[in-house]
Gaussian input, Z-matrix of N, CA and C with variables (Angstrom, degrees):
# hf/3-21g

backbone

0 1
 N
 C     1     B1
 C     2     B2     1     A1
 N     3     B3     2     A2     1     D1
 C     4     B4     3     A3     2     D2
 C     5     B5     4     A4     3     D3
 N     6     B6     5     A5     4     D4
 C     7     B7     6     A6     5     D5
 C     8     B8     7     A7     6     D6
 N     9     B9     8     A8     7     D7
 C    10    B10     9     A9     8     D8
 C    11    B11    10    A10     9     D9
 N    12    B12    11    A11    10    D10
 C    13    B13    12    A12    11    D11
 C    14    B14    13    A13    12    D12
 N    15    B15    14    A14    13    D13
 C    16    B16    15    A15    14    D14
 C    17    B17    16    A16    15    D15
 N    18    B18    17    A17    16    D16
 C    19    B19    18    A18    17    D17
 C    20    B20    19    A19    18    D18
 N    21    B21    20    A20    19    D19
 C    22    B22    21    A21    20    D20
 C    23    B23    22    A22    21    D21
 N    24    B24    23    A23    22    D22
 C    25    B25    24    A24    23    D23
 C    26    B26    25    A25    24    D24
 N    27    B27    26    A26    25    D25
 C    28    B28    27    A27    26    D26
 C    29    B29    28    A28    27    D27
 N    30    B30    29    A29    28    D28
 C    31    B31    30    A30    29    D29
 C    32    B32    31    A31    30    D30
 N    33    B33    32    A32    31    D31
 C    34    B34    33    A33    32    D32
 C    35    B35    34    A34    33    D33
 N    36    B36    35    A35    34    D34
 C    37    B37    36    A36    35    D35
 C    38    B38    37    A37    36    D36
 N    39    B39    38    A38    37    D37
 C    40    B40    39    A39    38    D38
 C    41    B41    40    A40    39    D39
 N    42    B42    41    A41    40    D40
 C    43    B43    42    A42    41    D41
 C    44    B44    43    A43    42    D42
 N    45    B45    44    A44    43    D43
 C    46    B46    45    A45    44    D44
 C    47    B47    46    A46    45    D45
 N    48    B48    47    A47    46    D46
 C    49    B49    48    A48    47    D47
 C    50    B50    49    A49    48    D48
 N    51    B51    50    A50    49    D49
 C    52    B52    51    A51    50    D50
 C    53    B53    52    A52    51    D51
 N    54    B54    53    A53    52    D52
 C    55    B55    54    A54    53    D53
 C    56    B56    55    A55    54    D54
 N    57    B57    56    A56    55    D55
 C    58    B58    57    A57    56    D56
 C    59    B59    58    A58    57    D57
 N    60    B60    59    A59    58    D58
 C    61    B61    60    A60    59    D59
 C    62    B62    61    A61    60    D60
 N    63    B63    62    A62    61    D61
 C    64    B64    63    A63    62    D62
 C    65    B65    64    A64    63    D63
 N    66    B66    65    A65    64    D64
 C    67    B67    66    A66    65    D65
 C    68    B68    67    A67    66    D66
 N    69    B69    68    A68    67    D67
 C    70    B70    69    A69    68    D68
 C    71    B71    70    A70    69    D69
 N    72    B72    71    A71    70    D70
 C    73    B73    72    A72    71    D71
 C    74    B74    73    A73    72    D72
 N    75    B75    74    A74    73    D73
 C    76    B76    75    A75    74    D74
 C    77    B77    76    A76    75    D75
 N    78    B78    77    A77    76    D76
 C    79    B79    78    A78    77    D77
 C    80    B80    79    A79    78    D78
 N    81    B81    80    A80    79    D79
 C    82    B82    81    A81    80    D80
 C    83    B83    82    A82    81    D81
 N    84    B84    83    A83    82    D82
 C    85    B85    84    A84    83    D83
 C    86    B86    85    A85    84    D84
 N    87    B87    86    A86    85    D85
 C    88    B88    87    A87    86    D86
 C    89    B89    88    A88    87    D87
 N    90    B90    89    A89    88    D88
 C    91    B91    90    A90    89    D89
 C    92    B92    91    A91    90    D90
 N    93    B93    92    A92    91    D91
 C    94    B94    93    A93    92    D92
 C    95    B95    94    A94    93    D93
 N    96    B96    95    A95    94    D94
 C    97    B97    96    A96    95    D95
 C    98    B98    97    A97    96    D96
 N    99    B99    98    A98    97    D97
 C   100   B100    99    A99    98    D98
 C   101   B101   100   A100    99    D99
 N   102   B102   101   A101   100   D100
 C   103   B103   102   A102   101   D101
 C   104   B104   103   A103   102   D102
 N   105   B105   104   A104   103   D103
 C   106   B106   105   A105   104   D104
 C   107   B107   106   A106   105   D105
 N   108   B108   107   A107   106   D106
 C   109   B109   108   A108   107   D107
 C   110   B110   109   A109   108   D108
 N   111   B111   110   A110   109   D109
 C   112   B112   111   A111   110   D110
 C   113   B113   112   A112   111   D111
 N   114   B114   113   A113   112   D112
 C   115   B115   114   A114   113   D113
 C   116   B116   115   A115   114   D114
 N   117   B117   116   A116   115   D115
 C   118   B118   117   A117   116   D116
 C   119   B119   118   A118   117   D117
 N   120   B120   119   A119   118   D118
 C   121   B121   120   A120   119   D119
 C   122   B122   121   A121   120   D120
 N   123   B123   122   A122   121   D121
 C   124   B124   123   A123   122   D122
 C   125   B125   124   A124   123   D123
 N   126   B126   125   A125   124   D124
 C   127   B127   126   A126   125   D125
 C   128   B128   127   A127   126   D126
 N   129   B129   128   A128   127   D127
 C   130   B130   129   A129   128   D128
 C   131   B131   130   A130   129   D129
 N   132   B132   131   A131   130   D130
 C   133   B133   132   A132   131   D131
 C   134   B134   133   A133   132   D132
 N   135   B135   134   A134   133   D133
 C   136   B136   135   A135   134   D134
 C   137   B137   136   A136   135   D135
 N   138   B138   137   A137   136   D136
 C   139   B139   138   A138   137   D137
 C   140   B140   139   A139   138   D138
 N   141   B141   140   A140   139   D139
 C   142   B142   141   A141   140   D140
 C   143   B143   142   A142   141   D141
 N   144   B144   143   A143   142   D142
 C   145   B145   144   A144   143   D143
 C   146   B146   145   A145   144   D144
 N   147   B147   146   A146   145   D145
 C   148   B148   147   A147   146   D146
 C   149   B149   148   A148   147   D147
 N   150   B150   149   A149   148   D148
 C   151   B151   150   A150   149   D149
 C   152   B152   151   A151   150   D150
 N   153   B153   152   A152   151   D151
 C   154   B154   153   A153   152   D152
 C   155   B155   154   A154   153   D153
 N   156   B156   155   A155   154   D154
 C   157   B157   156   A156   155   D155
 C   158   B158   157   A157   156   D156
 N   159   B159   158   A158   157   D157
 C   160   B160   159   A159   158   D158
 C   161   B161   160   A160   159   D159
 N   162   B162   161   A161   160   D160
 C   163   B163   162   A162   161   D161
 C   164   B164   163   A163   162   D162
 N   165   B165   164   A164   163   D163
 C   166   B166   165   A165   164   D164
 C   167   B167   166   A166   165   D165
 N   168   B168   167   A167   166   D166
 C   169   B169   168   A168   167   D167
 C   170   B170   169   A169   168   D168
 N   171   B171   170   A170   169   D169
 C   172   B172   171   A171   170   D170
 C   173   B173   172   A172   171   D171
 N   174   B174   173   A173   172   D172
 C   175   B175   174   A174   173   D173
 C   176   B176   175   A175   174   D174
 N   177   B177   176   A176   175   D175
 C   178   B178   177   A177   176   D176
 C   179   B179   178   A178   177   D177
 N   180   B180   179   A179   178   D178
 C   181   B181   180   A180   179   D179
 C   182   B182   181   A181   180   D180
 N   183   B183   182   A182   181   D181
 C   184   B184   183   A183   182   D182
 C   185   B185   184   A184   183   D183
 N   186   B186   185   A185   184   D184
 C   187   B187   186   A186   185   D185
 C   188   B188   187   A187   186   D186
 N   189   B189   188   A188   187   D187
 C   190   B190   189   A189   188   D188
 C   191   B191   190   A190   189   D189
 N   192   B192   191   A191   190   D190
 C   193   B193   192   A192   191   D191
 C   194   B194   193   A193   192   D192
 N   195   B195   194   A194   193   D193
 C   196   B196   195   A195   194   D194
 C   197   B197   196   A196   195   D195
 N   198   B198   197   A197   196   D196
 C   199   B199   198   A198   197   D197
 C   200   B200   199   A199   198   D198
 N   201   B201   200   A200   199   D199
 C   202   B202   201   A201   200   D200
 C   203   B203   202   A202   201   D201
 N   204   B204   203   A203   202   D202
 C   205   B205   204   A204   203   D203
 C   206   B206   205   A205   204   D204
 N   207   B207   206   A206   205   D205
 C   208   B208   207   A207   206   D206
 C   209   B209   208   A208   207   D207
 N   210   B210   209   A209   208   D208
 C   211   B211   210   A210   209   D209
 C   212   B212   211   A211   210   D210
 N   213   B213   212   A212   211   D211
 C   214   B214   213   A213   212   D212
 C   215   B215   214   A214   213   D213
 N   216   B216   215   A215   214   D214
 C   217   B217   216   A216   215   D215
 C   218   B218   217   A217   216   D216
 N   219   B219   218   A218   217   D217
 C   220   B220   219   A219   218   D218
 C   221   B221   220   A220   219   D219
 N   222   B222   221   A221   220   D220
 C   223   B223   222   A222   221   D221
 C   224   B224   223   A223   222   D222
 N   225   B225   224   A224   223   D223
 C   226   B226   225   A225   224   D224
 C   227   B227   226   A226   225   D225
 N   228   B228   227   A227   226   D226
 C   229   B229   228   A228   227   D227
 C   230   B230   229   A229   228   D228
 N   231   B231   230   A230   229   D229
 C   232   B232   231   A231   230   D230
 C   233   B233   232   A232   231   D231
 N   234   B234   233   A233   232   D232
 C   235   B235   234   A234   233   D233
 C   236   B236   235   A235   234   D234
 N   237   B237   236   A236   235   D235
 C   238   B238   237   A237   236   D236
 C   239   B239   238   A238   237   D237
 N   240   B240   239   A239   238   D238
 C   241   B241   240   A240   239   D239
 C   242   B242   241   A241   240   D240
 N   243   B243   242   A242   241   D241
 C   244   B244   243   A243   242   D242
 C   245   B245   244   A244   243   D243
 N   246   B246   245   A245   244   D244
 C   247   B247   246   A246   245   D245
 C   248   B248   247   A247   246   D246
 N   249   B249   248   A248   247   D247
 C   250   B250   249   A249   248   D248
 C   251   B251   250   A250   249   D249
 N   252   B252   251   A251   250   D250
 C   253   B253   252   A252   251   D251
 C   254   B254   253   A253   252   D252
 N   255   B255   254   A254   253   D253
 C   256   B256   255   A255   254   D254
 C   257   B257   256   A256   255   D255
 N   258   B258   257   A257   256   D256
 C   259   B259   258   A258   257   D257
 C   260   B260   259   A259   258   D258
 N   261   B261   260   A260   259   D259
 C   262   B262   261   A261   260   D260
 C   263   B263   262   A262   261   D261
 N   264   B264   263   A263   262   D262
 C   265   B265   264   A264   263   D263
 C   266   B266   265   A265   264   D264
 N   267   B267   266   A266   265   D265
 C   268   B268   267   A267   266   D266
 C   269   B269   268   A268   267   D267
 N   270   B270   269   A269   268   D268
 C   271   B271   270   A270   269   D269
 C   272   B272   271   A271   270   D270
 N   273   B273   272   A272   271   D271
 C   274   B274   273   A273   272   D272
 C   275   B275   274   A274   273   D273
 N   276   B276   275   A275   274   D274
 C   277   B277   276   A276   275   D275
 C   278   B278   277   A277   276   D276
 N   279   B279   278   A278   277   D277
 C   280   B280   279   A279   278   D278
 C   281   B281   280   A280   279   D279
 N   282   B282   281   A281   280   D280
 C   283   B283   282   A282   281   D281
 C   284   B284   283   A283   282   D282
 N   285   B285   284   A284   283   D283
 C   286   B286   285   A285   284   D284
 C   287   B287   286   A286   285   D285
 N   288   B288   287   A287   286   D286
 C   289   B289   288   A288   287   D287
 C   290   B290   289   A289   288   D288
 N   291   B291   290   A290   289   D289
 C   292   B292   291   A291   290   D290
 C   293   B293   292   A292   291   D291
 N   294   B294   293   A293   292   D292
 C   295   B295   294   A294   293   D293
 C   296   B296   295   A295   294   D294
 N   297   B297   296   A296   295   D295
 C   298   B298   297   A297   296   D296
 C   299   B299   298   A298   297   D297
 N   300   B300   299   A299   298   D298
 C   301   B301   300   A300   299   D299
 C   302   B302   301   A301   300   D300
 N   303   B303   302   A302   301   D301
 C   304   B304   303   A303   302   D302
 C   305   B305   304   A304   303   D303
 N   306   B306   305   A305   304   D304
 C   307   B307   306   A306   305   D305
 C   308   B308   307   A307   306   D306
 N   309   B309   308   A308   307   D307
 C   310   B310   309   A309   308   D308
 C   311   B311   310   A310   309   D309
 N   312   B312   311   A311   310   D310
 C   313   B313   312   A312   311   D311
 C   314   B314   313   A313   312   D312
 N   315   B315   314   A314   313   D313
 C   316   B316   315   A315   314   D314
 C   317   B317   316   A316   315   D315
 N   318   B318   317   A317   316   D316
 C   319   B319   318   A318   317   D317
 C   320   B320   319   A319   318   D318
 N   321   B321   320   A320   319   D319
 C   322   B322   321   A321   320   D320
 C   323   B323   322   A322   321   D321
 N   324   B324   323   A323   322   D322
 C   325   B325   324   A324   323   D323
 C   326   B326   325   A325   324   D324
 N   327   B327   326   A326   325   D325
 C   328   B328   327   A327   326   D326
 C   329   B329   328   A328   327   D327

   B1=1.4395
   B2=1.5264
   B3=1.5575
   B4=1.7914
   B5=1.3225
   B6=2.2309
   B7=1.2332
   B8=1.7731
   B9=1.9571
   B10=2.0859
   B11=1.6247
   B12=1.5699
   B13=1.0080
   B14=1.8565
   B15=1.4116
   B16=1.6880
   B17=1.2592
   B18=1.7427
   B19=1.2890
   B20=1.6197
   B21=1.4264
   B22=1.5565
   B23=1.7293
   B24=1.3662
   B25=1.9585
   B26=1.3504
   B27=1.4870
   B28=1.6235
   B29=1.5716
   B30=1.2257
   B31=1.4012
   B32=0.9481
   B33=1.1945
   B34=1.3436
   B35=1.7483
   B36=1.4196
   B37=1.2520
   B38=1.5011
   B39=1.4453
   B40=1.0757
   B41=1.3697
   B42=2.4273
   B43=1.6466
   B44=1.6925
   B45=0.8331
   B46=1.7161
   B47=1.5795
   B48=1.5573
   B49=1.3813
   B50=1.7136
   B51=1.5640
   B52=1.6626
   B53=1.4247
   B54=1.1073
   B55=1.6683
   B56=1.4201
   B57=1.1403
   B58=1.3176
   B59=1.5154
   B60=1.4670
   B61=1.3418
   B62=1.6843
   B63=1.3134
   B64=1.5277
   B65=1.6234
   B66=1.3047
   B67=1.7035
   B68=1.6836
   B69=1.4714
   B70=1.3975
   B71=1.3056
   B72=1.6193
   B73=1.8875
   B74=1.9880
   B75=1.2099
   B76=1.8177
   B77=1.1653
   B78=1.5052
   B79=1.6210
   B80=1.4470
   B81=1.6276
   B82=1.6871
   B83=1.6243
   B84=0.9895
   B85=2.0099
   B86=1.5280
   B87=1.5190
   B88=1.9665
   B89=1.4596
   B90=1.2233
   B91=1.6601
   B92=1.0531
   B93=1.8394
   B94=1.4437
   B95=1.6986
   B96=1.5087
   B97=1.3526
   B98=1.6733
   B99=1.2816
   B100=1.3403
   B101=1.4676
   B102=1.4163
   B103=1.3660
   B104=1.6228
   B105=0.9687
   B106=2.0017
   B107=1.7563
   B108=1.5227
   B109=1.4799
   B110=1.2594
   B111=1.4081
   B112=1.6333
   B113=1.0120
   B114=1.4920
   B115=1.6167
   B116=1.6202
   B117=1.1526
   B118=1.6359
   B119=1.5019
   B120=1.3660
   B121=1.5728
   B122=1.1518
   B123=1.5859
   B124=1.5599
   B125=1.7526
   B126=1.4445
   B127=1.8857
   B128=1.4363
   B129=1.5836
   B130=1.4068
   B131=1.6218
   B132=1.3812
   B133=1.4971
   B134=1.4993
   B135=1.2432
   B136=1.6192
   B137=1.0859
   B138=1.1567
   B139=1.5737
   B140=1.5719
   B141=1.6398
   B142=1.2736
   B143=1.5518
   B144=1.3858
   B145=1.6144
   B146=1.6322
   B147=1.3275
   B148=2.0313
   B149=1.4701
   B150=1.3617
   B151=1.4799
   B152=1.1055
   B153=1.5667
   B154=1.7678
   B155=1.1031
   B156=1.6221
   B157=1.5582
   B158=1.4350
   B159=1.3334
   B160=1.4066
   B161=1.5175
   B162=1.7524
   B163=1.4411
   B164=1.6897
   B165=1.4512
   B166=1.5525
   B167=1.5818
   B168=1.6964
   B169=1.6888
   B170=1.8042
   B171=1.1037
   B172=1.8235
   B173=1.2671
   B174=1.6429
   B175=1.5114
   B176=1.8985
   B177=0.8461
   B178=1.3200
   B179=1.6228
   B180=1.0406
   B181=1.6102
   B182=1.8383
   B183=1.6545
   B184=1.6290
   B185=1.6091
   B186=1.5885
   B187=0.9950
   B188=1.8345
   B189=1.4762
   B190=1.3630
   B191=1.0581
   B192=1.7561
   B193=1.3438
   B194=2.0811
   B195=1.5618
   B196=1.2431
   B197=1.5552
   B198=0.9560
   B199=1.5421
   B200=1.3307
   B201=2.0703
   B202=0.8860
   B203=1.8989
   B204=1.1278
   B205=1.1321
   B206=1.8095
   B207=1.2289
   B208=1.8459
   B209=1.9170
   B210=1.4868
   B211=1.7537
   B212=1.2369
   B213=1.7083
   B214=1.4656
   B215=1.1174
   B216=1.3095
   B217=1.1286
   B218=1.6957
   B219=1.3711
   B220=1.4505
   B221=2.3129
   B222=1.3873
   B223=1.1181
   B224=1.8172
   B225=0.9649
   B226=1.6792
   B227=1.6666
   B228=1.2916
   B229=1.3630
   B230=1.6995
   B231=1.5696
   B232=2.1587
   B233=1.2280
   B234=1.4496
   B235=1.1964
   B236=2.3143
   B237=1.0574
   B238=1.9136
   B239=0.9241
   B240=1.7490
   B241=1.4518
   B242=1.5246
   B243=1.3733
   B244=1.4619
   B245=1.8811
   B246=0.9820
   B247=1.6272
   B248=1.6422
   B249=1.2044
   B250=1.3813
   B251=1.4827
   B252=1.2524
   B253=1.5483
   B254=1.9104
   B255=1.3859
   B256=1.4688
   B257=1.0702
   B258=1.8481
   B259=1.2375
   B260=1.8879
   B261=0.7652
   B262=2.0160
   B263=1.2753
   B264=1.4329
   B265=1.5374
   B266=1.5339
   B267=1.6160
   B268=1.7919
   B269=1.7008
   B270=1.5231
   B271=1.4876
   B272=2.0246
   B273=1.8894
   B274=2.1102
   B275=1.9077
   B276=0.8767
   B277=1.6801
   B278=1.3343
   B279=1.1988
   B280=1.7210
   B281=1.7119
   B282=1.6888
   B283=1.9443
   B284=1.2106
   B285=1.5797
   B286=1.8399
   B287=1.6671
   B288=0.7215
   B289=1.6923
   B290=1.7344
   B291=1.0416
   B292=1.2183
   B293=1.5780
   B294=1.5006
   B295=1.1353
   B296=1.5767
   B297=1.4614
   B298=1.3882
   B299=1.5571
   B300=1.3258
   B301=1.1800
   B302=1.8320
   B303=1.0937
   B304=1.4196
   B305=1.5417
   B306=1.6732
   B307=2.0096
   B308=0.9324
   B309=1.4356
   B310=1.6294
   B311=1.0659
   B312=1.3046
   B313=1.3755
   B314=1.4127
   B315=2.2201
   B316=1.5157
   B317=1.6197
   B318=1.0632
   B319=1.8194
   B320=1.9564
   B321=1.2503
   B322=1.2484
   B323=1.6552
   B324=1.8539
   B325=1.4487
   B326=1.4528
   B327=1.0277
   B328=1.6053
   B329=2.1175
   A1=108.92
   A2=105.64
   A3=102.89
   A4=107.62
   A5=112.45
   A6=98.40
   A7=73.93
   A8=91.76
   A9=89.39
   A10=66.11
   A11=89.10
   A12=129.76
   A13=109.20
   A14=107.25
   A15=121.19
   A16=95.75
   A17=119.01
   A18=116.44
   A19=127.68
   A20=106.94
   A21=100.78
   A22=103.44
   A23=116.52
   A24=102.01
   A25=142.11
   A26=116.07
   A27=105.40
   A28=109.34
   A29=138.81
   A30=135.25
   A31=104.77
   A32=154.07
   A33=138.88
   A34=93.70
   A35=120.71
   A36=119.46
   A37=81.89
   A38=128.99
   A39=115.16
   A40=137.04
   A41=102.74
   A42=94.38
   A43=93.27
   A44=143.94
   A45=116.16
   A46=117.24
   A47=93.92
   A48=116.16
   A49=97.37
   A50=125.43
   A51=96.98
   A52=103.61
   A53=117.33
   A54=129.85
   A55=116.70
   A56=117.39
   A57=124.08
   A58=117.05
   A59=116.20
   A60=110.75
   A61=118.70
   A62=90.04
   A63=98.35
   A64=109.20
   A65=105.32
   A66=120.78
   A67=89.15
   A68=103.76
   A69=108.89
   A70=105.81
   A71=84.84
   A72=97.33
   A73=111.83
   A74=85.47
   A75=82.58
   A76=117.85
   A77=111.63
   A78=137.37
   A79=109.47
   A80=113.71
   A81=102.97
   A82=101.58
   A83=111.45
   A84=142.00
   A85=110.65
   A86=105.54
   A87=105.86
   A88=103.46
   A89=139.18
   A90=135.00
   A91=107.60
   A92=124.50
   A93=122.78
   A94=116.08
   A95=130.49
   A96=139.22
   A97=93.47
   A98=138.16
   A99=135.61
   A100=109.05
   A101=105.27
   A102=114.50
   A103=97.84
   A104=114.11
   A105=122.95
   A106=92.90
   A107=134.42
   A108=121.70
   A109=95.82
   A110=120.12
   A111=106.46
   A112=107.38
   A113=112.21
   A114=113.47
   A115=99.55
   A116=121.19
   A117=136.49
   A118=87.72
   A119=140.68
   A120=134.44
   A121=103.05
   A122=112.94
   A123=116.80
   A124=123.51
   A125=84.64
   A126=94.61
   A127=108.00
   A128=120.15
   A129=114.90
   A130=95.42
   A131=128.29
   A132=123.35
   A133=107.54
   A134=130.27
   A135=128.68
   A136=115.16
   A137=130.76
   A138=129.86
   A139=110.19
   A140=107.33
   A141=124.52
   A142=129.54
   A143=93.82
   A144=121.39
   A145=107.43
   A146=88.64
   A147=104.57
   A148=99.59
   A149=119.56
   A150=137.46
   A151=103.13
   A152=118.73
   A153=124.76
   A154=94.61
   A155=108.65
   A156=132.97
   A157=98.45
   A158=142.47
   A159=163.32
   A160=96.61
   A161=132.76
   A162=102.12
   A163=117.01
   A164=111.23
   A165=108.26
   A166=119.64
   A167=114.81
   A168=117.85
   A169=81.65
   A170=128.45
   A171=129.42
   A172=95.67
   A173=122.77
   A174=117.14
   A175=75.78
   A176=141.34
   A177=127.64
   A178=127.88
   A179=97.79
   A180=125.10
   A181=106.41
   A182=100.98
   A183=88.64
   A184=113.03
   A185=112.19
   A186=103.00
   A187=130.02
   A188=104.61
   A189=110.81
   A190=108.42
   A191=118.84
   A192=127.60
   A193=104.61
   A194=112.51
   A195=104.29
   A196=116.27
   A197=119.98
   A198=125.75
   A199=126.74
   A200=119.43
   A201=157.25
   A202=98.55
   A203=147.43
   A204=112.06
   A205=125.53
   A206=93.03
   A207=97.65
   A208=99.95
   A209=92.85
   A210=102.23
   A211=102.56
   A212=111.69
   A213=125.65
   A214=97.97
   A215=116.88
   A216=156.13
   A217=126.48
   A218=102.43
   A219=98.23
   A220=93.73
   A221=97.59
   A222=98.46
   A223=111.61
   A224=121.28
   A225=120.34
   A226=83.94
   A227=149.74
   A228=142.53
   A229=97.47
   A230=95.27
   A231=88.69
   A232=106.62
   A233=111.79
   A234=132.86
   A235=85.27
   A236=88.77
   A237=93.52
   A238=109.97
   A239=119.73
   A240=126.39
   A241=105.42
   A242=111.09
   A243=126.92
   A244=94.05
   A245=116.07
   A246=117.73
   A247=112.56
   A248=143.26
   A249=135.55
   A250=132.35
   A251=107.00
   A252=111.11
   A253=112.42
   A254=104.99
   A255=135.58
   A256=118.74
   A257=121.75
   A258=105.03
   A259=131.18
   A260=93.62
   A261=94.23
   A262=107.95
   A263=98.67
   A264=114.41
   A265=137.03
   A266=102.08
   A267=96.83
   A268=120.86
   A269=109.97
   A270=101.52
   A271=97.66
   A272=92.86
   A273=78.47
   A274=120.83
   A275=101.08
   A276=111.99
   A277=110.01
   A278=125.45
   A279=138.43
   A280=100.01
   A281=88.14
   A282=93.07
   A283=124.07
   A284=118.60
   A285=116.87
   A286=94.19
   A287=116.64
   A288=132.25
   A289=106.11
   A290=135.40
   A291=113.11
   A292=110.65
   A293=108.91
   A294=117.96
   A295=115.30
   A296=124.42
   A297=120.81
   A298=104.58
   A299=139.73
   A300=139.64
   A301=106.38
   A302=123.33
   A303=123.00
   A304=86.27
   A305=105.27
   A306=119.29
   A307=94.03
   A308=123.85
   A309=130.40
   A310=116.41
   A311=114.49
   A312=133.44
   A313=96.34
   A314=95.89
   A315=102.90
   A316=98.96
   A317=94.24
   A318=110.38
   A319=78.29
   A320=126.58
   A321=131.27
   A322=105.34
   A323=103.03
   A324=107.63
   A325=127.03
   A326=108.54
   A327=122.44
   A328=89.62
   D1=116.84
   D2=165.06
   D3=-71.23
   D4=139.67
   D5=-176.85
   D6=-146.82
   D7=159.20
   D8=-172.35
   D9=-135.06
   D10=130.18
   D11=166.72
   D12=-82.34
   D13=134.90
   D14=-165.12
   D15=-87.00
   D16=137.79
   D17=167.15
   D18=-53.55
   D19=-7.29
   D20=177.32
   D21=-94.81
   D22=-22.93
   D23=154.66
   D24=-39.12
   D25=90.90
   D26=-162.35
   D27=-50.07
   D28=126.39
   D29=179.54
   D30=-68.90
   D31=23.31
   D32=166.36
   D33=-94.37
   D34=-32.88
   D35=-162.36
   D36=-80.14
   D37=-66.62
   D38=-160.23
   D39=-72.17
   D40=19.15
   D41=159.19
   D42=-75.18
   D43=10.23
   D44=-164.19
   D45=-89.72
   D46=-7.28
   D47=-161.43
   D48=-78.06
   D49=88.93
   D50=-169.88
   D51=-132.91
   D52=171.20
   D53=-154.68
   D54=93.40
   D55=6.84
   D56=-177.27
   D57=-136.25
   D58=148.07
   D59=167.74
   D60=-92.30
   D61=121.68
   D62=-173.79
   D63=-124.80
   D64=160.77
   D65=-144.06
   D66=-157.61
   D67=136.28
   D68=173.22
   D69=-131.21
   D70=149.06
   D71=-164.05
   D72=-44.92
   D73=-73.47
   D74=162.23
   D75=3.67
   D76=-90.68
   D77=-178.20
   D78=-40.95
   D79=-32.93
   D80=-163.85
   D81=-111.89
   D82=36.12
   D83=-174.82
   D84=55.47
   D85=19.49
   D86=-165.03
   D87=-86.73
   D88=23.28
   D89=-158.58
   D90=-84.43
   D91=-31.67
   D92=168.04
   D93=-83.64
   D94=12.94
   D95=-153.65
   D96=-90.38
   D97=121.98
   D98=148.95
   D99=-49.55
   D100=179.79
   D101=-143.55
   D102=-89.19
   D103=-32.06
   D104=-174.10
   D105=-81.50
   D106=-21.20
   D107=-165.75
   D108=-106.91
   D109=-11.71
   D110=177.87
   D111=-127.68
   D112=33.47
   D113=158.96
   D114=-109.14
   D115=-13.64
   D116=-167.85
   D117=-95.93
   D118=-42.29
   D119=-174.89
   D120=-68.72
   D121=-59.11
   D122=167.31
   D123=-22.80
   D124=-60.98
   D125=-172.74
   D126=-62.47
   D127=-34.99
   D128=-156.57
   D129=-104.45
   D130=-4.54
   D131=158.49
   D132=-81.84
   D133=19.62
   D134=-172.58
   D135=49.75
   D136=53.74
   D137=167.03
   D138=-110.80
   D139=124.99
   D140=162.99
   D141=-13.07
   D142=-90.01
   D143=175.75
   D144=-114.44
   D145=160.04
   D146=160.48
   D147=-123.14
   D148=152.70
   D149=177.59
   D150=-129.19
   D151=102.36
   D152=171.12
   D153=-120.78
   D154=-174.72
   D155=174.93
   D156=-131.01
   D157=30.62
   D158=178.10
   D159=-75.49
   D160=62.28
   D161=-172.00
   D162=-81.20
   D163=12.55
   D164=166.87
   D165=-86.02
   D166=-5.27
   D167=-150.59
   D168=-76.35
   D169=-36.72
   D170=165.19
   D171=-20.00
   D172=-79.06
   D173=-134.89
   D174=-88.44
   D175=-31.94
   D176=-163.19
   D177=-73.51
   D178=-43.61
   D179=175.82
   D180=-77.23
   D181=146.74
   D182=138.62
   D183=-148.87
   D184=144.77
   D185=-169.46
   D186=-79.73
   D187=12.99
   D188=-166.90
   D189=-66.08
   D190=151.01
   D191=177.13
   D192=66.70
   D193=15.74
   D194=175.67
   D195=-112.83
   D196=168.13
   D197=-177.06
   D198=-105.65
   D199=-20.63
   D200=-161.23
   D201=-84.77
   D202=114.71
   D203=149.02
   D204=-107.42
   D205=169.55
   D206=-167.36
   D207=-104.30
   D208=122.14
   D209=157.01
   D210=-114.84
   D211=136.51
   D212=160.12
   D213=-112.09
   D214=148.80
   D215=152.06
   D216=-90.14
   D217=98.94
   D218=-138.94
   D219=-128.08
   D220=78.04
   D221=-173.99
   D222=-103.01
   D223=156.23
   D224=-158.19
   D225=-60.89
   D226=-57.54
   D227=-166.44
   D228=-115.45
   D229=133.96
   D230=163.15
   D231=-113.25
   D232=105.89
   D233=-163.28
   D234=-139.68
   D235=143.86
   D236=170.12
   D237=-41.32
   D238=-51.03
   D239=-153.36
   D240=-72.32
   D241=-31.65
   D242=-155.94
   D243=-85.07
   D244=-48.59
   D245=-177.69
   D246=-95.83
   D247=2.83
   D248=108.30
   D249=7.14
   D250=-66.03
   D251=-176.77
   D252=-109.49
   D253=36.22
   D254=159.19
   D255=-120.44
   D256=-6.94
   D257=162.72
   D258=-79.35
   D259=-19.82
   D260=173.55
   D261=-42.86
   D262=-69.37
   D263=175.90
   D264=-56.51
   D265=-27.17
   D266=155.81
   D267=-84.48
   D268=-26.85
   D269=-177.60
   D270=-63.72
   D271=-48.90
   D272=177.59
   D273=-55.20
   D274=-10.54
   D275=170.50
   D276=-85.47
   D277=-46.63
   D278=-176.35
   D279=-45.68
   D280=-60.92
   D281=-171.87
   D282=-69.07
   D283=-1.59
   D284=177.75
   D285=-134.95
   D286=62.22
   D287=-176.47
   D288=-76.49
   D289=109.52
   D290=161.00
   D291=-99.12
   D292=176.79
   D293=-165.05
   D294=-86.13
   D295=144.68
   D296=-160.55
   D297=52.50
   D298=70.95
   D299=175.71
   D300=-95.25
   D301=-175.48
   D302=167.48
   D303=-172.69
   D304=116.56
   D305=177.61
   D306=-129.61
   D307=142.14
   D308=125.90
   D309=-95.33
   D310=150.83
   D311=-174.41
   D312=-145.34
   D313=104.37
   D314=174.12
   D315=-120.71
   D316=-168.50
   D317=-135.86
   D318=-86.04
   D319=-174.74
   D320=-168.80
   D321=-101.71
   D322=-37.17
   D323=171.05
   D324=-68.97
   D325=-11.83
   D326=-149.56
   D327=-88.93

C-alpha cells in the first residue's frame, strides 16, 4: 500500500509504519499544499492512504467520489510517545483499508 505521510507526522513515528511504501509530503515537494490540494496530489500520485494528525481535516474535507483514504491519528498530544501506542491499531486498519475511507484513531485515555 502507497501511503504519504502528513507533515505534522513526527517521522520518527512514521519509520515504524512498515510493510508499506511510504513517502512524506516534504519529500514529494507538497509541504506548502493545503489540506483539499494535497489530498488531490495524494489521490492523483496513486497513493492509498494519508496519515496526519490534522484532527479537523474530518470536518473540513470530504472524501466522496475519492479513492485516497484518510487515517488520523488523533491522540490528546502528538508527541512520538503519545502515538506509539496507536500503532497496532493503524497497521490493523492499514490491512482492511477500504477505499475513500475517513478513521480516527484516538488514544484509549482521551
Amino acid at each position: 500500500m502507497r501511503i504519504l505521510v502528513d507533515n505534522c507526522v513526527p517521522r520518527n513515528f512514521a519509520r515504524l509504519i512498515t510493510g508499506h511504501d511510504l513517502s512524506f509530503a516534504r519529500q514529494m515537494g507538497w509541504h506548502e499544499l493545503e489540506n483539499g490540494d494535497l489530498i488531490s496530489a495524494a489521490e492523483a500520485a496513486g497513493f492509498d492512504a494519508m496519515v496526519t494528525t490534522d484532527k479537523n481535516l474530518q470536518y473540513q474535507q470530504s472524501l466522496t467520489d475519492r479513492k485516497v483514504s484518510i487515517i488520523v491519528l488523533a491522540p490528546r498530544f502528538v508527541f512520538f510517545e503519545d502515538l506509539v501506542p496507536l500503532l497496532d491499531q493503524l497497521k490493523e486498519i492499514m490491512a482492511n483499508l477500504s477505499q475513500g475511507s475517513f478513521i480516527v484513531i484516538e488514544s484509549e485515555s482521551d
